[in-house]
C-alpha positions as CSV (number, residue, x, y, z in Angstrom):
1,X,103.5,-13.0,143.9
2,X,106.0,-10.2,142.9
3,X,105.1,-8.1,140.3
4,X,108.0,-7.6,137.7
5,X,108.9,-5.0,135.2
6,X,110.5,-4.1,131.7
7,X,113.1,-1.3,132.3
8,X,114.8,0.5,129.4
9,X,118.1,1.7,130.1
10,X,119.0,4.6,127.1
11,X,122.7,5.3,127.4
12,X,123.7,1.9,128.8
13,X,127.3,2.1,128.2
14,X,127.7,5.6,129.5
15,X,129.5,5.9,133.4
16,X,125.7,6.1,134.4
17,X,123.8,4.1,132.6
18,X,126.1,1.6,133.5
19,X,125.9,1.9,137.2
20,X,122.2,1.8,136.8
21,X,122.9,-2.1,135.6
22,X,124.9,-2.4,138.9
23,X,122.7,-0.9,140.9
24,X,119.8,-3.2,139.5
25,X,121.6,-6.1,140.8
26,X,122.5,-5.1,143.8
27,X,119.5,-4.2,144.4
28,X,117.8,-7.1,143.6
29,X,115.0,-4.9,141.7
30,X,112.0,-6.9,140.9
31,X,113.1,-6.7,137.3
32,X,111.3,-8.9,134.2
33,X,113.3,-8.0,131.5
34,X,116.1,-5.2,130.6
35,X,117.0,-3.8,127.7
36,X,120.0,-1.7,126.8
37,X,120.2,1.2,124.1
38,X,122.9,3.8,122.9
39,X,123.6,5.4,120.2
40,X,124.7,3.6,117.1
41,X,128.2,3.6,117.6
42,X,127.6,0.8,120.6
43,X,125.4,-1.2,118.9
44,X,126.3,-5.1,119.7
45,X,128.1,-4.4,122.6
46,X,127.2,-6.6,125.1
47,X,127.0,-5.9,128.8
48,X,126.2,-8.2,131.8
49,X,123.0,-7.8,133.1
50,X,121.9,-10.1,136.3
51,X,124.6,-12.3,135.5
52,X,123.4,-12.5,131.7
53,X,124.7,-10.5,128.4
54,X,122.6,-8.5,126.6
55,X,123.4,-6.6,123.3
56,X,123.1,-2.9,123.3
57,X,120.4,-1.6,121.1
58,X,120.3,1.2,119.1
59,X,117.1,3.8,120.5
60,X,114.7,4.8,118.1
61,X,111.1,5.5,118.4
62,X,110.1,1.5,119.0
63,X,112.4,1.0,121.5
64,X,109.6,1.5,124.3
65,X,106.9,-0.9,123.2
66,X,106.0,-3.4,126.3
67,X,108.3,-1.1,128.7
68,X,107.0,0.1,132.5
69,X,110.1,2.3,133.3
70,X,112.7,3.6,131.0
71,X,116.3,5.0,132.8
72,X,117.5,7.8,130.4
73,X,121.0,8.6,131.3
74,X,121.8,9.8,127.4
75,X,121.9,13.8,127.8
76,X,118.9,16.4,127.3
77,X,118.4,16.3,123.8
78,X,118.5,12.4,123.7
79,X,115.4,12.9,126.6
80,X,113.8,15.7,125.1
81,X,113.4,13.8,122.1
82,X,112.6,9.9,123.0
83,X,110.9,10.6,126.6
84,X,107.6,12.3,124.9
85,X,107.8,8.6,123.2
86,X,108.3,6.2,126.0
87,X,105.8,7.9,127.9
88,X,102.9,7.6,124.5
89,X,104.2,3.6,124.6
90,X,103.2,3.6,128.2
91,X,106.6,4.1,130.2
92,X,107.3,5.8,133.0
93,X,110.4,8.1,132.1
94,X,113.3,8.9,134.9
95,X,115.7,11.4,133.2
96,X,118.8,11.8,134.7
97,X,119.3,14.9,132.2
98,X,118.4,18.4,133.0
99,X,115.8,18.4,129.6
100,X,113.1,18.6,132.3
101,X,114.5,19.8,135.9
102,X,112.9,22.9,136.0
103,X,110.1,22.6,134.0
104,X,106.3,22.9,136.5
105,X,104.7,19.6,135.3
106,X,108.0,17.5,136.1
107,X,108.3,16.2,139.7
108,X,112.2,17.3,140.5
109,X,112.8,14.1,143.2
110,X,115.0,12.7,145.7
111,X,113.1,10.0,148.0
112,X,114.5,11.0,151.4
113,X,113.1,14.5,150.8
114,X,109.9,14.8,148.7
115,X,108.4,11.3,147.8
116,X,104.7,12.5,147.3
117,X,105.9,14.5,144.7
118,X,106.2,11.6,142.5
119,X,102.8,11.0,142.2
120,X,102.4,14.3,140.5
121,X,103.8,12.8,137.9
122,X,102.7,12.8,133.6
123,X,104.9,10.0,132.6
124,X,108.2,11.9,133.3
125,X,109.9,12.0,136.7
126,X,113.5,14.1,136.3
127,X,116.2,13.1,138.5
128,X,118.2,16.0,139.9
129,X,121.9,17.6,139.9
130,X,124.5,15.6,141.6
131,X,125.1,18.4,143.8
132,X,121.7,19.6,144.5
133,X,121.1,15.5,145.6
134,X,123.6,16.1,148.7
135,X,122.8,19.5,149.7
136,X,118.7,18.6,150.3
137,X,119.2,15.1,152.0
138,X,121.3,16.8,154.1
139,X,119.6,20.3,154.2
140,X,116.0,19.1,154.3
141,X,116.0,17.8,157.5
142,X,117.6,20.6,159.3
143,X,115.4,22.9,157.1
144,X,111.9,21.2,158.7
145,X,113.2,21.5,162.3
146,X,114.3,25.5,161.9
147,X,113.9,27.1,158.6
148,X,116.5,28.0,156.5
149,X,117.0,31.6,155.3
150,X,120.0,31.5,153.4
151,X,123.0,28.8,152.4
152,X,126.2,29.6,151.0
153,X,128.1,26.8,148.8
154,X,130.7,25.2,147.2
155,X,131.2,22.7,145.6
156,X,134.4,20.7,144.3
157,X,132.8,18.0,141.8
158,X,135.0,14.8,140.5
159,X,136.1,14.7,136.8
160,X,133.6,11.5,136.9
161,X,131.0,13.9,136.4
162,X,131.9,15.0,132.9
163,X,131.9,11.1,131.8
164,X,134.3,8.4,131.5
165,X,136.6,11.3,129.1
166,X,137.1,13.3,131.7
167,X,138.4,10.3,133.5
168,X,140.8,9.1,130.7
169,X,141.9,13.3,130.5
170,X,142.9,13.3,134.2
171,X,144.7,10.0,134.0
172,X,147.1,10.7,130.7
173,X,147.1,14.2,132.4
174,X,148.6,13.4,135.5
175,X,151.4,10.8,133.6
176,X,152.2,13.6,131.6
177,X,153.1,15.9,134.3
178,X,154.6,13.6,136.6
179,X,156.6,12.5,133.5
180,X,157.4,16.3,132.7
181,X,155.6,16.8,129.5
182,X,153.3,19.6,128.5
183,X,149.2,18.4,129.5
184,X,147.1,17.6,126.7
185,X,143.4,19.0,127.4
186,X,140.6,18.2,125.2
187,X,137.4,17.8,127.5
188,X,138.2,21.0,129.7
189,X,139.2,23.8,128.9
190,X,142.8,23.9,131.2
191,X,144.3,21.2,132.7
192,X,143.1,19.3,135.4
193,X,145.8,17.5,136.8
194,X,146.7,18.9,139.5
195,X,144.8,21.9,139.1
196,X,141.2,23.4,140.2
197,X,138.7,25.0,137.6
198,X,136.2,27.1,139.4
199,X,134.2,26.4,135.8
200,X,131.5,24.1,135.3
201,X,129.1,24.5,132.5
202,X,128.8,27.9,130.4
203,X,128.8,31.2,132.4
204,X,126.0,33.6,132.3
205,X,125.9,37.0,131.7
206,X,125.0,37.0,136.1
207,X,128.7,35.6,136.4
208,X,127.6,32.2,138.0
209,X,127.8,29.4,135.8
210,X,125.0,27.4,134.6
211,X,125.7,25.1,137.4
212,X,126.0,27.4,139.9
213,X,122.1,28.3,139.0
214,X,121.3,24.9,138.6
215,X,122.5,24.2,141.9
216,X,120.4,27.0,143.7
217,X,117.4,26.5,141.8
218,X,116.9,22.8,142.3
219,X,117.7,23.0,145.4
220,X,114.8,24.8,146.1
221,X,112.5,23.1,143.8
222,X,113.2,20.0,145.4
223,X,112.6,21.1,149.2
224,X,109.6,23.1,148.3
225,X,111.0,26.2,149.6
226,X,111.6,29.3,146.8
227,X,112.1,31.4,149.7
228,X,116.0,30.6,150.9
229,X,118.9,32.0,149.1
230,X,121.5,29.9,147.7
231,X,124.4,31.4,146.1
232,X,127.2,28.6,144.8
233,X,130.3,28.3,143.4
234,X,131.6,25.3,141.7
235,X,134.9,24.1,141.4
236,X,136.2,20.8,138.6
237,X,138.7,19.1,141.0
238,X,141.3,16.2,140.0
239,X,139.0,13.6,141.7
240,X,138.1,10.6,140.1
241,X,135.0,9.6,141.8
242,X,132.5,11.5,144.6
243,X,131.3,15.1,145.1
244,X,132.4,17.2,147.9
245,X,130.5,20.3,148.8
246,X,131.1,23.1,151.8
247,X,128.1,24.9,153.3
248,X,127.2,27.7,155.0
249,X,123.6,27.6,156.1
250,X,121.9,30.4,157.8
251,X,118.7,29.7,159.9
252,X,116.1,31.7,161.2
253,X,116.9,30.7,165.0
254,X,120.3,29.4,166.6
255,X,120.8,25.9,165.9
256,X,123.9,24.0,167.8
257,X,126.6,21.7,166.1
258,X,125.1,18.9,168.9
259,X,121.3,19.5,167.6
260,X,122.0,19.2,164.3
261,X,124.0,16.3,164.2
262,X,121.0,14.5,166.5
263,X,118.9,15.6,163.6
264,X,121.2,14.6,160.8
265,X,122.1,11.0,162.1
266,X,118.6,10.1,162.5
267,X,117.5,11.0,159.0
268,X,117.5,8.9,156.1
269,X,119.7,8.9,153.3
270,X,122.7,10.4,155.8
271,X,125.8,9.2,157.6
272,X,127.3,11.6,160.5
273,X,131.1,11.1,160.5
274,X,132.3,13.9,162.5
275,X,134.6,13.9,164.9
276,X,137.7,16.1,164.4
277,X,139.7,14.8,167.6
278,X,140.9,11.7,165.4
279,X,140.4,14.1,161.9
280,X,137.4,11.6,161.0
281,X,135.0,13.3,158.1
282,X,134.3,12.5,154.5
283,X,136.6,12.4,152.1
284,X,135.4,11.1,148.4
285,X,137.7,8.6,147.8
286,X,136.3,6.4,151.0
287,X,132.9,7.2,150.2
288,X,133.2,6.0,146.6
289,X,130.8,3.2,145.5
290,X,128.5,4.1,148.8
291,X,124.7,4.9,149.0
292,X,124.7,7.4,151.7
293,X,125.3,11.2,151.7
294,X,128.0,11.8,154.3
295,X,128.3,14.9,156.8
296,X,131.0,16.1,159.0
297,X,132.9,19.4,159.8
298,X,129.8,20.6,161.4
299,X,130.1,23.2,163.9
300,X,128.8,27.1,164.8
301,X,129.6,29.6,161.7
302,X,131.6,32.0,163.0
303,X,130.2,34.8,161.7
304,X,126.7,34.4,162.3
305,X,125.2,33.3,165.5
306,X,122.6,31.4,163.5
307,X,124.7,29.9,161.3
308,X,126.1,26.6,160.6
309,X,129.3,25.4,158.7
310,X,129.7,21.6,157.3
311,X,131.3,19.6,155.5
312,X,129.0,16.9,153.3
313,X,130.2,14.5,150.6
314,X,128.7,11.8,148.3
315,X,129.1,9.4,145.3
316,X,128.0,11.4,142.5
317,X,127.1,8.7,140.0
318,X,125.8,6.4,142.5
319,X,123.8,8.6,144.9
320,X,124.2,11.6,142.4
321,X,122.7,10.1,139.5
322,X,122.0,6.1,138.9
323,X,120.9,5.3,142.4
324,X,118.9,8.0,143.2
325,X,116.7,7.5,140.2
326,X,116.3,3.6,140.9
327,X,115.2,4.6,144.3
328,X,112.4,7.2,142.8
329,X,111.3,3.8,140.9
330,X,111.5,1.7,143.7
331,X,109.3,4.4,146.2
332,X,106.8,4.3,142.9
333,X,106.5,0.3,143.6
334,X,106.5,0.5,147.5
335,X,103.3,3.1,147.1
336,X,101.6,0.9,144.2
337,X,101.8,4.0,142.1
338,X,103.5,1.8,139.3
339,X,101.4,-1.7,137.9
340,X,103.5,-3.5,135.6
341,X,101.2,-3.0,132.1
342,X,99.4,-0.5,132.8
């Protein structure tokens, strides 16, 4: 017989907590019962869940009662106040925020890469950056067959990452240009619409953004390896939906375009499309609404014999966020690492 559980979803009606409700379906996750919680200003809003509405709740301390997993997709201080709590009521907390990233007690996860480091686990498992996702399923691999010394990135992240605001502000944006009126900007700080804003989060006083350092330190955190180098630089770009990022990996011995594509298409997690004869690659608008983390553009860095150049693109709210955690739950099942009431 199947074991079932009780999942808490806290921020159900945000871009990612509501493709964790897609994603349960699809899925087919051996799920009991759901139940959906924002913040009061969602309160009866009911969403479709397995073919069934359920009302949003608002969270508060009782919300976890009875509950074996609880998705928090609801921003850091929303986790850093309520996951201590699911976890004393017996959940298992995935945190999509970056409350808990870097901190040495919390597992930083993506299946493909580091499973076994989920059963390190104290009742909170944190889900990483979009960005940092993509680089290691794609890295990691490569990484294990001939180190890595050093990887130079960047980055050119959909407004879909700043929340379903950012979508609305690129949309009106881009009417009111093409309709030769001044841009309205309210969720960044210039316009986006047709524009690039080599900003993401706050800037520190090293230059890089908080994103930028997010980026390298995960990274490394995640692939168990403090000793490569990872300097990034992020860019917003007038994309709705998917993450693009261009790397520049140095390794400690020559590595050839033909190797590491060998590597790279039989690893999980990954799609090769690379062949530039008929301009095939990813592009985020075709990889939209996919699971995989996609790779092209690969070929010798020209300025460094052991260097590679690529090209790798993913879904950031599916693969980047809502997906990846559901698959950190569903590795916890597949190991019997999670008994429903325990």
């Amino acid at each position: 017989m199947t074991r079932r559980y009780n999942v808490a979803i806290v921020g159900a009606t945000g871009l990612v907590g509501q493709e964790f409700i897609k994603i349960l379906g699809q899925r087919n996750f051996p799920v009991d019962s759901v139940y959906l919680y924002a913040s009061d200003r969602s309160v009866g809003r009911k969403l479709f869940v397995n073919h069934q509405e359920i009302a949003v709740q608002e969270v508060s301390p009782e919300s976890f009662r009875g509950l074996d997993i609880a998705l928090f997709a609801a921003g850091s201080e929303v986790s850093r106040y309520y996951s201590p709590v699911a976890v004393q009521s017996g959940a298992v907390v995935i945190d999509n925020s970056t409350a808990f990233r870097m901190e040495k007690e919390v597992p930083l996860v993506v299946p493909e890469v580091n499973p076994e480091d989920i059963k390190t686990h104290k009742g909170i498992i944190a889900n990483p950056n979009c960005s940092a996702i993509q680089l290691s399923v794609v890295l990691a691999p490569l990484h294990r067959v001939n180190p890595i010394r050093r990887v130079i990135v960047a980055t050119y992240q959909s407004v879909s990452g700043s929340g379903s605001e950012a979508i609305e502000e690129l949309t009106t944006q881009s009417r009111q240009v093409l309709d030769g009126q001044a841009a309205v900007t309210k969720v960044y700080s210039h316009q986006i619409a047709f524009n690039l804003l080599p900003e993401i989060d706050v800037f520190l006083d090293t230059g890089y953004t908080k994103e930028e350092r997010k980026i390298a330190e995960e990274t490394c955190k995640i692939m168990h390896a403090p000793e490569i180098s990872i300097s990034a630089t992020c860019v917003r770009v007038p994309v709705f939906i998917g993450y693009s990022t261009a790397v520049h990996a140095e390794f400690t011995h020559t590595i050839s375009p033909e190797e590491s594509r060998q590597i790279l298409s039989h690893s999980p997690g990954i799609k090769v499309l690379d062949d530039p004869t008929v301009s095939l690659y990813p592009q985020p608008w075709s990889v939209a609404g996919t699971d995989e983390c996609y790779v092209g553009r690969i070929r010798q860095e020209a300025s460094h014999k052991n260097s590679l150049a690529m090209w790798i693109v993913a879904d950031n709210i599916r693969k980047g966020a809502a997906l990846n955690a559901v698959q950190i739950a569903e590795e916890m099942i597949k190991r019997g690492w999670l008994i429903p009431g325990d």
